[in-house]
Backbone as JSON, one array per atom type, in Angstrom:
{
  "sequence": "XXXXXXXXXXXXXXXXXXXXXXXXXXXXXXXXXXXXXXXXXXXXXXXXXXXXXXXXXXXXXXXXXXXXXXXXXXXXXXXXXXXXXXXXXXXXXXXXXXXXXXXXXXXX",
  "N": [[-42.58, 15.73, -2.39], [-41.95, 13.13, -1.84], [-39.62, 12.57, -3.33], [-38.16, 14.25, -2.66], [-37.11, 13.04, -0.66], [-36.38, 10.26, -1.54], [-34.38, 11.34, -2.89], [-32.91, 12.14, -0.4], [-32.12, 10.13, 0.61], [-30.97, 8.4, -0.8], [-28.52, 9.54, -1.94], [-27.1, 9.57, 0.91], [-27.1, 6.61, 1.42], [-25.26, 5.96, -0.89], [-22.92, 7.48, -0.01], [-22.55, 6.26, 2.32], [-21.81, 3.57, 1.39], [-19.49, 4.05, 0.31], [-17.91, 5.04, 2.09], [-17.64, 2.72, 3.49], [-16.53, 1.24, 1.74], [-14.15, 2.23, 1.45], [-12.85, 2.1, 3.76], [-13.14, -1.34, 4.48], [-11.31, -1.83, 2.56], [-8.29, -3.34, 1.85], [-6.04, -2.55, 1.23], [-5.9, 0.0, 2.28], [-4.2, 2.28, 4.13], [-3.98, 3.68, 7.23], [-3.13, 5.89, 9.75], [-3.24, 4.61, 11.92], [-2.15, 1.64, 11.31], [-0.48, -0.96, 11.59], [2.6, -2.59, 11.51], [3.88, -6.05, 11.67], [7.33, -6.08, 12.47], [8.8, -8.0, 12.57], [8.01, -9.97, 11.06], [8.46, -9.22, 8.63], [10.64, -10.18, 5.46], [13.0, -8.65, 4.24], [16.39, -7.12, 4.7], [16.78, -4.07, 4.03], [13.86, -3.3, 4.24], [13.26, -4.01, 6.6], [14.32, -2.55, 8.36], [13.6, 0.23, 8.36], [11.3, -0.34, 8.99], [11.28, -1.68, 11.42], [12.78, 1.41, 12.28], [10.58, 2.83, 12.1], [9.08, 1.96, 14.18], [6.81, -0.03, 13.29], [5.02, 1.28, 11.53], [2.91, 1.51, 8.93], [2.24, 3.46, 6.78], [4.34, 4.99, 6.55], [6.24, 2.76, 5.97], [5.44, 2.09, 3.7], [5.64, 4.43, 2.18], [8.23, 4.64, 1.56], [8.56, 2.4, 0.32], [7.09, 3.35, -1.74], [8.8, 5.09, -2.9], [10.73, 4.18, -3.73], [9.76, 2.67, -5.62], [8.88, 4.44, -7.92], [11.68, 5.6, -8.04], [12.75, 3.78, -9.56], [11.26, 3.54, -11.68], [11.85, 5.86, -13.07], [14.58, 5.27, -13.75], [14.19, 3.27, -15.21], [11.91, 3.5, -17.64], [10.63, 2.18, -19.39], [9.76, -0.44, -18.25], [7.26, -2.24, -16.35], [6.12, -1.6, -12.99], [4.49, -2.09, -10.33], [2.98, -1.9, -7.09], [1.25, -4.23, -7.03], [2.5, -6.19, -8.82], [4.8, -7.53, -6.67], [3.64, -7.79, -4.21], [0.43, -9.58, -3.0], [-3.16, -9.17, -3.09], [-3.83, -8.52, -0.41], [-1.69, -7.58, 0.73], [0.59, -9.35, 1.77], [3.47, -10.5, 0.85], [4.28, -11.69, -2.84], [5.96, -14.78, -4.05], [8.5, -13.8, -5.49], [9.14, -11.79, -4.36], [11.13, -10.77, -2.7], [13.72, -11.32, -4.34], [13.21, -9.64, -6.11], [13.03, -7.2, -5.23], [15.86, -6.99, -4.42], [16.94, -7.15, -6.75], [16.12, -4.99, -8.47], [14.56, -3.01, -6.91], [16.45, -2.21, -4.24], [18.41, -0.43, -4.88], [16.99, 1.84, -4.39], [15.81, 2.49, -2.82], [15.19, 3.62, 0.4]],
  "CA": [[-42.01, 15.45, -1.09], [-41.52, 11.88, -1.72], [-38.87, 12.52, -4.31], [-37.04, 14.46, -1.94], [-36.83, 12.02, 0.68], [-35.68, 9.08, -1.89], [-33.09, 11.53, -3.27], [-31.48, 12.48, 0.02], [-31.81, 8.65, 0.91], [-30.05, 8.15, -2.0], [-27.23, 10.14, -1.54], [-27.07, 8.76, 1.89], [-26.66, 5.88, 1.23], [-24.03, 5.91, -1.47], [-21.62, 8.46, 1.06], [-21.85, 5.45, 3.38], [-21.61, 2.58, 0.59], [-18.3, 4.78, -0.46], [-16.84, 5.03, 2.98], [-17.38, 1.41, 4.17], [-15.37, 0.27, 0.71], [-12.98, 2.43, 1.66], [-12.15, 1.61, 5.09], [-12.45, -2.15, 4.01], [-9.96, -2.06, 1.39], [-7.35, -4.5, 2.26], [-4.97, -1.83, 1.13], [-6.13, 1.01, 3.57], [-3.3, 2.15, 5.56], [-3.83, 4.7, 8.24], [-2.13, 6.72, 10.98], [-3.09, 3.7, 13.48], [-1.8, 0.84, 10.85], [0.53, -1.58, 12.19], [3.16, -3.64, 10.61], [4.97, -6.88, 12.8], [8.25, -6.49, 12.21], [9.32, -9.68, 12.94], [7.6, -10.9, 9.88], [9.05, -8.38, 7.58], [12.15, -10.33, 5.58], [13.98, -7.88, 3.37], [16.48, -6.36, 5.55], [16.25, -2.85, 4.19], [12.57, -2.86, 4.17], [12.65, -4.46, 8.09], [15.17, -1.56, 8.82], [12.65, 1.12, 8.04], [9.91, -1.12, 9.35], [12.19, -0.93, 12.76], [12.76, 2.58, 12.76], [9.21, 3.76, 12.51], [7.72, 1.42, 14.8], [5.82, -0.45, 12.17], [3.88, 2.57, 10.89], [2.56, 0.9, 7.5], [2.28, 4.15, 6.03], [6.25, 4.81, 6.39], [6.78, 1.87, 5.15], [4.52, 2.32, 1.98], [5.69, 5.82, 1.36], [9.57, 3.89, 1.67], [8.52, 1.73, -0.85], [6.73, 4.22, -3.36], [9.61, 6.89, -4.08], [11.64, 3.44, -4.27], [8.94, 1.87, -6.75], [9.08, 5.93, -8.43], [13.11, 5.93, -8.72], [13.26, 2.81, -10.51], [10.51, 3.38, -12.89], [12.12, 6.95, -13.49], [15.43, 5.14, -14.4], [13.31, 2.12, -16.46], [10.82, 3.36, -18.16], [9.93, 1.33, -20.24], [9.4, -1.76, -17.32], [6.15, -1.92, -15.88], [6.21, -2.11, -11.83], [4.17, -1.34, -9.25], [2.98, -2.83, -6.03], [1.01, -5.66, -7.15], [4.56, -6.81, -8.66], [5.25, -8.22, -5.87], [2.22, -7.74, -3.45], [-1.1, -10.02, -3.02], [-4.2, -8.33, -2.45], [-4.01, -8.67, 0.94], [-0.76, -6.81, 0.92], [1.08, -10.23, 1.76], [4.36, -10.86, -0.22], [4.6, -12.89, -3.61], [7.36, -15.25, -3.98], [9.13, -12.9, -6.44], [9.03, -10.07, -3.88], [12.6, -10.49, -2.1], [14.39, -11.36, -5.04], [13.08, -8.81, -7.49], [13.4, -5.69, -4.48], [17.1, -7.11, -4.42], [17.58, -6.92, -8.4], [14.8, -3.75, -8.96], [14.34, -1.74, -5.86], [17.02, -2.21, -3.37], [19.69, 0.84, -4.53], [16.61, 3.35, -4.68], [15.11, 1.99, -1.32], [16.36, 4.83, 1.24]],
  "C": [[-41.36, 14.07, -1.07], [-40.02, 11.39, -2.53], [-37.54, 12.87, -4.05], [-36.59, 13.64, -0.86], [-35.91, 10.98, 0.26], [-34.62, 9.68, -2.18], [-31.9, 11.52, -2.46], [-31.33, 10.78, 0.49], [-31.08, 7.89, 0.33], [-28.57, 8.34, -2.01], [-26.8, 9.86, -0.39], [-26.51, 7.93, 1.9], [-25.68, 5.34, 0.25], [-23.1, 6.5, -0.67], [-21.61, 7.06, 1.71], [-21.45, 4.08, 2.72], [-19.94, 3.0, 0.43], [-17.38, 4.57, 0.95], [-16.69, 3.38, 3.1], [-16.45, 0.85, 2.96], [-14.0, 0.63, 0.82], [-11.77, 2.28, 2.6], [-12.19, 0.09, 4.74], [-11.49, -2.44, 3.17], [-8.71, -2.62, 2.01], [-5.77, -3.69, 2.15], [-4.72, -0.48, 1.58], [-5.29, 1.27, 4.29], [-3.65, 3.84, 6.37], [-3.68, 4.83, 9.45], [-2.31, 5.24, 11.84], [-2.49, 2.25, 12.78], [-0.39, 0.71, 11.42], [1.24, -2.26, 11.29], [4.37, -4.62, 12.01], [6.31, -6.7, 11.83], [9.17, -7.21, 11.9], [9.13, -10.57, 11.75], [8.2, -10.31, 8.7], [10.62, -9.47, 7.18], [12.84, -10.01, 5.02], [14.86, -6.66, 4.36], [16.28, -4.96, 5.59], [14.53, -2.29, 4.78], [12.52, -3.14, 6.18], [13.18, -2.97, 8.98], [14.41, -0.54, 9.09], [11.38, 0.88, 9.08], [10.4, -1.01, 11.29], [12.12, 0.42, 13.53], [11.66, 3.63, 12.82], [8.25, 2.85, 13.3], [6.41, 0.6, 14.03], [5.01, 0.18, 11.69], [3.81, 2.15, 9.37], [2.92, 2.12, 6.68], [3.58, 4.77, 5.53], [6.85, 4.07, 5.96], [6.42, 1.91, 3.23], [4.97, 3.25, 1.43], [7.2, 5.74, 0.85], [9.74, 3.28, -0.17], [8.19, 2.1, -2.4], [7.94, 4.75, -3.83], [10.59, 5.2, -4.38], [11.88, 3.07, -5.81], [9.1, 3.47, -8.2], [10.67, 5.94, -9.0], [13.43, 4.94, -9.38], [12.42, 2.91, -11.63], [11.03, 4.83, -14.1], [13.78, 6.77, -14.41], [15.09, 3.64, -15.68], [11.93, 2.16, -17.09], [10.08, 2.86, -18.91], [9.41, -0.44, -19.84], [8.62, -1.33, -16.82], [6.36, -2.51, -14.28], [5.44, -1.4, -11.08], [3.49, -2.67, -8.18], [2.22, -4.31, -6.13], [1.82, -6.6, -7.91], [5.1, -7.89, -8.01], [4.78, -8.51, -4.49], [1.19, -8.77, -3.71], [-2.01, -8.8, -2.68], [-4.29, -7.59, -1.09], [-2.31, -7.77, 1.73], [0.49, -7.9, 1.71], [2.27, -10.2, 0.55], [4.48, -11.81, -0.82], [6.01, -13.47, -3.54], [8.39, -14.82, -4.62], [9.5, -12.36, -5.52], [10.31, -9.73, -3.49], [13.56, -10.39, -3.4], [14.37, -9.92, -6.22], [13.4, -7.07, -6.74], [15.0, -6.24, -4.64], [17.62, -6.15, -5.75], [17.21, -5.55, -8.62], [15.15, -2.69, -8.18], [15.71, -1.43, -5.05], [18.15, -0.77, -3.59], [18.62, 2.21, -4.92], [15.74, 3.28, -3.35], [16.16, 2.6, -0.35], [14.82, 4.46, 2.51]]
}
């Protein structure tokens, strides 16, 4: 009896260890994620960022097939969002210049 108690306590408590890392994750975006516009400064990306109301996840999904059509015409360059991302989903000082050179003619 006691074995069953620690197991489901067990399992318990990992399901909720698992969610809480997942909802903290700094890189979590869902349906209610916001983005200020205002702070955005790449005009395509603000454009987007504009026309969905700052919906992070429209923006992110903007930026994947971008990050996707350039890796599909350079494969052999390594890019993806920490590139030009912090943790915190903050932009490095690279980030404008290199979506100019990189992303900008697959950024729709």
């Amino acid at each position: 009896m006691f074995q069953k108690r620690s197991l489901s306590f067990l399992v318990a408590s990992l399901g909720i260890a698992a969610g809480l890392a997942i909802v903290a994750s700094p890189n979590y975006a869902s349906a209610g994620d916001a983005v200020d516009c205002a702070k955005v400064k790449t005009a395509a990306v603000k454009g987007t960022c504009d026309a969905h109301k700052g919906d992070k996840k429209a923006i992110q999904d903007a930026m994947k097939a971008a990050v996707s059509g350039y890796k599909k015409a350079n494969p052999a360059e390594k890019i993806d969002c920490k590139s030009c991302h912090n943790e915190d989903g903050s932009a490095k000082a690279n980030a404008s210049a290199d979506f100019d050179a990189k992303l900008a003619k697959f950024y729709k």
